[in-house]
N, C-alpha and C positions, 0 to 999 in steps of 0.2 A: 526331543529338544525341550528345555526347560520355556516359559514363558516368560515374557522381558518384564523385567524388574519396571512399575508403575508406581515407586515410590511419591507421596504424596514429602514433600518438603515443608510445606506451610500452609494453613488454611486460618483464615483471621473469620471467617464466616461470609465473605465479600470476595477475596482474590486467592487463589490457588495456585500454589507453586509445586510441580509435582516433573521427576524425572524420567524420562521416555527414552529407554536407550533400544536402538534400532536391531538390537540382535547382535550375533555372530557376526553379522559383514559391518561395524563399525568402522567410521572410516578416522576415527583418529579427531575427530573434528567435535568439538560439542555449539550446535547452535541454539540458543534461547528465542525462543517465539514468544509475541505477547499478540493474544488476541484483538481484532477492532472490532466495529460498531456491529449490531446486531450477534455476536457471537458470546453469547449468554450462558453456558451450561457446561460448565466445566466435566462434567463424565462426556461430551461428545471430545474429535481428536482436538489438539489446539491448532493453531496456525501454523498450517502447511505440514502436520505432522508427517501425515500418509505420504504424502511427495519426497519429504525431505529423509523418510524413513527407508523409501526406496533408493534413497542415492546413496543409503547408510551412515548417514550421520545421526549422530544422539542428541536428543533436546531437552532441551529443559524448559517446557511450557507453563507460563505463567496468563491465566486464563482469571476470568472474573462472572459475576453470578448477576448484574445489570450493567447500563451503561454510567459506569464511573470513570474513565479515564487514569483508572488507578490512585484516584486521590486516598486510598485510605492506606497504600503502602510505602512507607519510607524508605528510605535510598538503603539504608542501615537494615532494616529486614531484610528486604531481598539481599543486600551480600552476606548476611550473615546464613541465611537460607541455602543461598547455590554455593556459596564458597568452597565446603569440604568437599566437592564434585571438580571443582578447578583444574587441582593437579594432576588428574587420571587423562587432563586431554592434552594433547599436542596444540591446539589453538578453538580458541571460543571467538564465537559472535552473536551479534544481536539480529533480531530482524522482526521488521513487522510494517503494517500495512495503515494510513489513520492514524486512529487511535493509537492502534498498535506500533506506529511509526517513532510518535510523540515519546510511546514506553522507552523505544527501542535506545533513543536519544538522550532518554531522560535516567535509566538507570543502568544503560552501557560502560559509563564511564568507571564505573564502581566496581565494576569484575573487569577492566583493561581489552573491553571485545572490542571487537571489528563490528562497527553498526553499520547497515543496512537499512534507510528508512524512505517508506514507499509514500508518498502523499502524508508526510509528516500536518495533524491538526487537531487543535482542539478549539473545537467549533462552540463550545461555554466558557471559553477563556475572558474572566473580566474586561479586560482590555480591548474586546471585539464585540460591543453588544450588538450589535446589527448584525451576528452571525448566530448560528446555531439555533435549537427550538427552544421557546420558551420553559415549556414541563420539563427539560434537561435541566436549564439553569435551577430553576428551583429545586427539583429532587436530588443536583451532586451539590455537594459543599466542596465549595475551592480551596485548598489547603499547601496543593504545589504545584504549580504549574511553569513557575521562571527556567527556563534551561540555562539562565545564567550561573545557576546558583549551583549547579551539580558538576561532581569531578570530569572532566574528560578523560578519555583515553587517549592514549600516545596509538593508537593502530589506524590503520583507514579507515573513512566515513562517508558512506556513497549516497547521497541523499538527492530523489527522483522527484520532480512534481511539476505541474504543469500550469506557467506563467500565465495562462488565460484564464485560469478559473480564480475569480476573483477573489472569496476566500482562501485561498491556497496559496496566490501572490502576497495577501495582506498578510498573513499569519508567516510565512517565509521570510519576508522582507522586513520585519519588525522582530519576529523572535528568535526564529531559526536561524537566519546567515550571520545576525549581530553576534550567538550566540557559540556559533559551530564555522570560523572563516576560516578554516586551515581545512573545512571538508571539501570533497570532491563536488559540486552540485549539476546535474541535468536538468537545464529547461526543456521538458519535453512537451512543447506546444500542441494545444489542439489534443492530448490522450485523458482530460477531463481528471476527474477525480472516483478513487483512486486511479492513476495511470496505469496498474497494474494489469486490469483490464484489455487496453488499448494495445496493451502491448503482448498481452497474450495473444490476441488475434491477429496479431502481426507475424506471432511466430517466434517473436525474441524474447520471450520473457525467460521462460527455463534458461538456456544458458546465461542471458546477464545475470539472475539470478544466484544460480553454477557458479559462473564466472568470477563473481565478488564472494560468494563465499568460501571456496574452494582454494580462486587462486589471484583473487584481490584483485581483478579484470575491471578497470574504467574503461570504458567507452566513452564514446566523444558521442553528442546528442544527434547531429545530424548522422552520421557512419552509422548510429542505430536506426535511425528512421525512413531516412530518404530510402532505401532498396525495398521497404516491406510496407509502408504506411497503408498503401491503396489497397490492403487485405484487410483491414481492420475498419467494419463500417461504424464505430464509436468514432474514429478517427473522422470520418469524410465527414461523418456527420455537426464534430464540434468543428472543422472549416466548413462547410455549408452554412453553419449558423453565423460564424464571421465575416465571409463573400454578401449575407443577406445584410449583417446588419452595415455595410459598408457601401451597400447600395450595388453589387453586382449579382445582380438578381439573375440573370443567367447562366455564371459558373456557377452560383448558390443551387441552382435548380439540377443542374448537368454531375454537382457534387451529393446531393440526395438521392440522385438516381447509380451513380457509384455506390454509392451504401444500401442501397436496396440490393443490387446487385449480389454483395458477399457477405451481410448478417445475416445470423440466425434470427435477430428479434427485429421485424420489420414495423411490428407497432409502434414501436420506439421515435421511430424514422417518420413513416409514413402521416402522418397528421402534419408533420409541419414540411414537409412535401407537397402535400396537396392544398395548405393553405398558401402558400407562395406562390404557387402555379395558377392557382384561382384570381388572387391579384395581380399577377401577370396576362389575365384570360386564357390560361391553357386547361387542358385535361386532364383529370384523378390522375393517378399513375395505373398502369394497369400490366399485371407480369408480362413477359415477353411469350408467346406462345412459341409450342415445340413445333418443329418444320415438319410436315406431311411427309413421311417415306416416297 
């Protein structure tokens, strides 16, 4: 069997548009991925290739070489880039995480996909200086960032983010819903940023994922959360931190010990566990020991 066509589409010396089709088991489907933050090196896969290459669907990854936010690609590039790939598929979509959420919104509407965006933000967005890190702001030059100003697509738009974190409320409620009201939105409380995350260790991620790209599947926020949250200790842990600052320092404490219980990264947890405990005069947290045969 021949090796899959890795066509580079576009490279300006900054963002890389390059085509990844999944093989023989194609499912009919082309999804575009755009890389988010830290993901810097366009020869590595893009966003979600390997997963989404096992499900068989073909991408067209559009990857970047630092953290620009895609400021140096215009709407007009990229359709002019993936266009001639359009007609080969039965349905396109967008998707991405961040950053890559912000892309997903901001140049979906130009190729008529189905967007998918997970913790849509742009954290050096003029408009928010109290957000984002300083050496961003100066090293990107701002050039586009309005999602007012880009075409939309007539297809669904599933847009996921979590109303407690307080950048991701600001940036939603000022740029995103003004700009995207006819999308689908999940306040999915308490899964932090990206929610991606939280929701992987819940268990739900792959099919909601599936679910919207395959076969345009909304879910309702709580029907996704309520059965699974107490498996995901990102999850206990951003309600722990809300129980504490609300002054119930005892579900606060009962809710960090949930999270220790079922993460894999307890360092995460554990410091502001045993700082609360200690203002309350209790004990470090210490594992449960195994029962003597």
């Amino acid at each position: 069997m021949s090796a899959p066509d890795r066509r580079v589409l576009f490279d300006n010396g900054q963002t890389v548009i390059r085509h990844a089709p999944a093989g023989t088991r194609s499912s009919g489907t082309l999804v575009v991925t755009f890389t988010g933050m830290f993901e810097n090196d366009p020869s590595q896969p893009g966003c979600a290739e390997i997963l989404l290459h096992r499900q068989g669907h073909d991408l067209i990854c559009v990857q970047k070489r630092s953290e620009s936010w895609f400021q140096d690609l215009d709407v007009e590039d990229f359709r002019q880039a993936v266009a001639p790939l359009l007609g080969r598929y039965d349905d396109v979509a967008c998707y991405g995480l961040s950053m890559g959420a912000f892309a997903a919104l901001y140049y979906g509407g130009a190729i008529d996909a189905a967007i998918l965006a997970v913790s849509p933000l742009v954290s050096i967005h003029p408009r928010f200086p109290q957000m984002g890190l300083r050496e961003l702001r100066k090293a990107v030059t701002i050039r586009h960032v309005d999602l007012r100003e880009v075409p939309k697509s007539r297809k669904p738009c599933l847009i996921l983010y979590d109303p407690q974190d307080e950048p991701d409320e600001l940036y939603m409620t000022h740029e995103v819903i003004p700009a995207f009201p006819e999308a689908r939105i999940l306040r999915l409380r308490y899964t932090a940023h990206p929610c991606a995350q939280a929701l992987h260790e819940m268990g739900v991620y792959r099919s909601l994922m599936f679910g919207f790209l395959e076969d345009r599947t909304m879910p309702g926020a709580r029907a996704l959360l309520r059965p699974h949250r107490g498996r995901s200790g990102r999850y206990l842990q951003r309600l722990a931190r809300g129980c504490a600052k609300r002054g119930h320092r005892a579900w606060a404490l009962a809710l960090y010990d949930r999270a220790l219980a079922v993460t894999q990264r307890p360092d995460t947890i554990l410091p502001e566990r045993d700082a609360l405990a200690a203002e309350m005069g209790l004990p470090a947290w210490r594992p449960a020991q195994p029962v003597a045969a």
